[in-house]
C-alpha positions as CSV (number, residue, x, y, z in Angstrom):
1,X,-57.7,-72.0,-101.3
2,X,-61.0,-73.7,-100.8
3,X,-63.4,-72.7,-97.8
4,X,-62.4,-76.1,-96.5
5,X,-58.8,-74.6,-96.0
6,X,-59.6,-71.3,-94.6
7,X,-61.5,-72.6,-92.0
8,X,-59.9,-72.6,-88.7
9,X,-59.9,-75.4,-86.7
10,X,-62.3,-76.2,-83.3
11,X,-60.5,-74.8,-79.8
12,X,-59.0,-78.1,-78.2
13,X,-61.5,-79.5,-76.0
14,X,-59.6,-80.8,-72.5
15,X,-61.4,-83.6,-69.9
16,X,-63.1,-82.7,-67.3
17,X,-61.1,-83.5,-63.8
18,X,-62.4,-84.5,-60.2
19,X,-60.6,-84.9,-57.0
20,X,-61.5,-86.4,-53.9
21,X,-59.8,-87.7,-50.9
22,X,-60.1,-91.6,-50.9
23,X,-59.3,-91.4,-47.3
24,X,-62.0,-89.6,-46.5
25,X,-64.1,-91.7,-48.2
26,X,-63.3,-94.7,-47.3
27,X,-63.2,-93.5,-43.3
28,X,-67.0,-91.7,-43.9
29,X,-68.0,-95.5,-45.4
30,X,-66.9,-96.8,-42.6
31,X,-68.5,-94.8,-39.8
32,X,-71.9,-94.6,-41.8
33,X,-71.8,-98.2,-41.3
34,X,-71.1,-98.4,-38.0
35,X,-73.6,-95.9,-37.2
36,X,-76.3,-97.5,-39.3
37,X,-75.6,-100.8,-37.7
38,X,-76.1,-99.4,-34.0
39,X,-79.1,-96.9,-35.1
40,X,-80.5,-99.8,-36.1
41,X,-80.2,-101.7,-33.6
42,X,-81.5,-99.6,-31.4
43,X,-84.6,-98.7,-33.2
44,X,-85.2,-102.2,-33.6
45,X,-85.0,-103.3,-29.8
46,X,-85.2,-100.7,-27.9
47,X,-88.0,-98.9,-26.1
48,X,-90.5,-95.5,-27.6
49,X,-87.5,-93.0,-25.8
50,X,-84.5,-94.5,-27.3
51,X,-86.5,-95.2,-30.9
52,X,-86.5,-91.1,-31.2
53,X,-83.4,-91.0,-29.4
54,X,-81.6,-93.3,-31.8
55,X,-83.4,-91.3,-34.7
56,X,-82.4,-88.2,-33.9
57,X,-79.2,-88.8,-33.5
58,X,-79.3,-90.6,-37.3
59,X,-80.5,-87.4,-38.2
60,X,-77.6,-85.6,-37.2
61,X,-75.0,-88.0,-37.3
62,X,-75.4,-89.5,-40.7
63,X,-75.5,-85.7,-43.0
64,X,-72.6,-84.5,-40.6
65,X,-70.6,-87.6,-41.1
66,X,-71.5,-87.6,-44.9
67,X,-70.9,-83.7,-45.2
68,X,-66.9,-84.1,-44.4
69,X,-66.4,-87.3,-46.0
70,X,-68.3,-87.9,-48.7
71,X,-69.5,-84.8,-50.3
72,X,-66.0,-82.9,-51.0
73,X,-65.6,-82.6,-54.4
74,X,-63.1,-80.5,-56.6
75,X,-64.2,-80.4,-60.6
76,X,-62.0,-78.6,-62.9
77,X,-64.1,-77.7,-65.8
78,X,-62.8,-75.9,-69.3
79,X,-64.1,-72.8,-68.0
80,X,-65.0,-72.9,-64.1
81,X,-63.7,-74.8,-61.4
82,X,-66.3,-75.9,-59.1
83,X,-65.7,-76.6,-55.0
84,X,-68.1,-78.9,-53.4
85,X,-67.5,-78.7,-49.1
86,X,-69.2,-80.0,-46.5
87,X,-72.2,-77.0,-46.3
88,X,-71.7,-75.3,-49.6
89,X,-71.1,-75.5,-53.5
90,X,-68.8,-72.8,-54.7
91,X,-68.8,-72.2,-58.5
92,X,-65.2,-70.2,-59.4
93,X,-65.0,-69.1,-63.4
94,X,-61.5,-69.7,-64.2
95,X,-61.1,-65.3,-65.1
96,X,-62.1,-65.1,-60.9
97,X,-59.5,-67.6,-59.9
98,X,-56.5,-65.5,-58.8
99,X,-54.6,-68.1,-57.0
100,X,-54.0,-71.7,-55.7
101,X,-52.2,-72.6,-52.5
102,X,-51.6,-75.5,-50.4
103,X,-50.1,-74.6,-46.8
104,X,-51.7,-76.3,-44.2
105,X,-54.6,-77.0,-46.4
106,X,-55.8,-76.7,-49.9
107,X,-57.3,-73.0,-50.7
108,X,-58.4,-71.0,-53.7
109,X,-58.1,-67.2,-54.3
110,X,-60.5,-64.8,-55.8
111,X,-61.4,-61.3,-55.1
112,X,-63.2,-61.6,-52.9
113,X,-62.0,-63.9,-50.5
114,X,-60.6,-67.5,-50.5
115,X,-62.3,-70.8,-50.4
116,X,-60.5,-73.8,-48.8
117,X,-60.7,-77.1,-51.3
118,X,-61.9,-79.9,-48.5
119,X,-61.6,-82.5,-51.3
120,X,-58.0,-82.0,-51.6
121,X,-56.0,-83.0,-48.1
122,X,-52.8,-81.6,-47.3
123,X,-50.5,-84.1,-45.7
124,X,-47.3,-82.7,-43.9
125,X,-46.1,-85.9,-43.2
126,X,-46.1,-86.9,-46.9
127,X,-44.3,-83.5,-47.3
128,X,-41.8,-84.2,-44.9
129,X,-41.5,-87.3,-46.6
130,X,-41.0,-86.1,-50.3
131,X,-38.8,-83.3,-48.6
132,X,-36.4,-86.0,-47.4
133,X,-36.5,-88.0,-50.8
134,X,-35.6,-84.8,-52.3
135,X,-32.4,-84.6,-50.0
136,X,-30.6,-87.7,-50.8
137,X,-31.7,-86.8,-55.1
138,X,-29.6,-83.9,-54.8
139,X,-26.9,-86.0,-54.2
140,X,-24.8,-86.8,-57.9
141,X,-25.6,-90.1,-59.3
142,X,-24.3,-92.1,-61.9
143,X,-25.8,-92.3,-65.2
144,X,-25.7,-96.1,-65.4
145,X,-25.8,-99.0,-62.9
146,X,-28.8,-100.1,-60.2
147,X,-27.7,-96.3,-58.5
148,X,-28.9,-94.4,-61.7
149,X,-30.6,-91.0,-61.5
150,X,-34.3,-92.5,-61.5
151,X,-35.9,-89.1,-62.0
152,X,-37.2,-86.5,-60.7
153,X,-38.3,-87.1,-57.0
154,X,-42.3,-86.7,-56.7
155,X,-44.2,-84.0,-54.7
156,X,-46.6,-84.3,-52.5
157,X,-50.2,-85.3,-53.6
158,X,-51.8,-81.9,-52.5
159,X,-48.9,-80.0,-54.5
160,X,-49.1,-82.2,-57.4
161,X,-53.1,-81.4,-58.1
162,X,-52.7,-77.7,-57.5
163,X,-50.2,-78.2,-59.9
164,X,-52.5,-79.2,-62.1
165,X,-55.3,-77.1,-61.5
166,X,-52.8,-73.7,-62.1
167,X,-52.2,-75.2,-65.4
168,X,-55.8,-75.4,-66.5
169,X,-55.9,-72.1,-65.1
170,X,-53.4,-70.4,-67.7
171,X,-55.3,-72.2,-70.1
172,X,-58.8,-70.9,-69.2
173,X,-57.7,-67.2,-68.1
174,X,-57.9,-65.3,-70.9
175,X,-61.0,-66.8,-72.4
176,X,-64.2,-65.1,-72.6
177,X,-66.3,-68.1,-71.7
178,X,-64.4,-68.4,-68.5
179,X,-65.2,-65.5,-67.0
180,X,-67.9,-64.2,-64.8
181,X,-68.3,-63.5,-60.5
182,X,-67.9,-66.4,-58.0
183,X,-71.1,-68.4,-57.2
184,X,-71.9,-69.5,-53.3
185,X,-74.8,-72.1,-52.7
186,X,-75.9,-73.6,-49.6
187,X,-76.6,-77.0,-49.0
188,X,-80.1,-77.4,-47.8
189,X,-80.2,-81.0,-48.4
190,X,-77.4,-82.0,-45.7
191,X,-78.0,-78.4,-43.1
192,X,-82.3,-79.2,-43.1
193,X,-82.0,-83.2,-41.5
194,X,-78.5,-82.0,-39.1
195,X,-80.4,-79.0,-37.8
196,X,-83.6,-81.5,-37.0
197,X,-81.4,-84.1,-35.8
198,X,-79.6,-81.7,-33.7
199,X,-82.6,-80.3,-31.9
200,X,-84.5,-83.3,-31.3
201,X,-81.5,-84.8,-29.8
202,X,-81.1,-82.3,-27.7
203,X,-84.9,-82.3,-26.6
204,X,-84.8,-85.9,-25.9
205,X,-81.5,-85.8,-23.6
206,X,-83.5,-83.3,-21.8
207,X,-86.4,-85.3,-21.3
């Protein structure tokens, strides 16, 4: 047997995976927008009081609106699964991970505590939905003919990814490169402008 042979062959390598609510982006698109457009305006036209008024309220409106639209992010990694929400960036090695649930909305269990997953939505009417589909597929079909059985009836988009995310899970686990303690980070970049925005709005209502 040559060395060629003996040696063992490279773990499987898997893609990394992201999820994010197209809802939520497409809704925080639109209301930047529409804030831009009448910030804008009234920087543009209006008099010194309403210039800082307007700017302040850019300042707070634009990182809060971004924060819960645009910023939720969840990446599933080979060895850490990391949760991007509106004020912080929790970093989750697979080994921490104890569990995944989706009730009223997406969360993640460790040890310590549990994180709720913003960038995955939970939609009870899409549950009620699949729940009703899943009624009338318990019914017998016929194997043949435009009333086949098409399949299994799908779940609900939230269930689907955590789904998914247990299975990387089992995968990760066990493996020594996965583990480690649960990371929090704040988000400076988004709190620093609200907080500004917030007080000088407040100081120039007062005015």
């Amino acid at each position: 047997m040559t060395s060629q042979d003996r040696t063992s062959p490279p773990p499987q390598q898997y893609a990394e995976r992201s999820y994010r609510s197209p809802a939520a982006l497409v809704g925080g698109a639109l209301l930047l927008l529409l804030g831009l457009w009448l910030g804008g305006d009234a920087l543009l036209r209006g008099d010194v009081h309403t210039k800082l008024t307007a700017l302040f309220a850019l300042l707070l409106g634009v990182p809060l609106v971004a924060a819960f639209t645009l910023r939720p992010l969840v990446r599933a990694g080979e060895d850490r699964l990391t949760v991007r929400n509106p004020f912080r960036t929790i970093t989750l090695p697979w080994g921490a991970v104890e569990d995944l649930r989706a009730a009223f909305s997406a969360e993640v269990f460790t040890s310590g505590g549990k994180y709720q997953l913003w960038a995955i939505p939970v939609s009870l009417r899409q549950r009620k939905k699949v729940s009703r589909q899943a009624a009338r597929g318990s019914a017998p079909r016929p194997r043949f003919g435009l009333d086949a059985d098409a399949g299994p009836v799908p779940r609900a988009m939230a269930d689907q990814t955590l789904d998914e995310l247990r299975e990387i899970k089992e995968r990760a686990t066990h493996r020594e490169s996965a583990q480690g303690e649960p990371a929090v980070r704040w988000s400076y970049a988004v709190l620093a402008p609200l907080v500004v925005g917030a007080v000088g709005l407040a100081v120039m209502v007062a005015v």
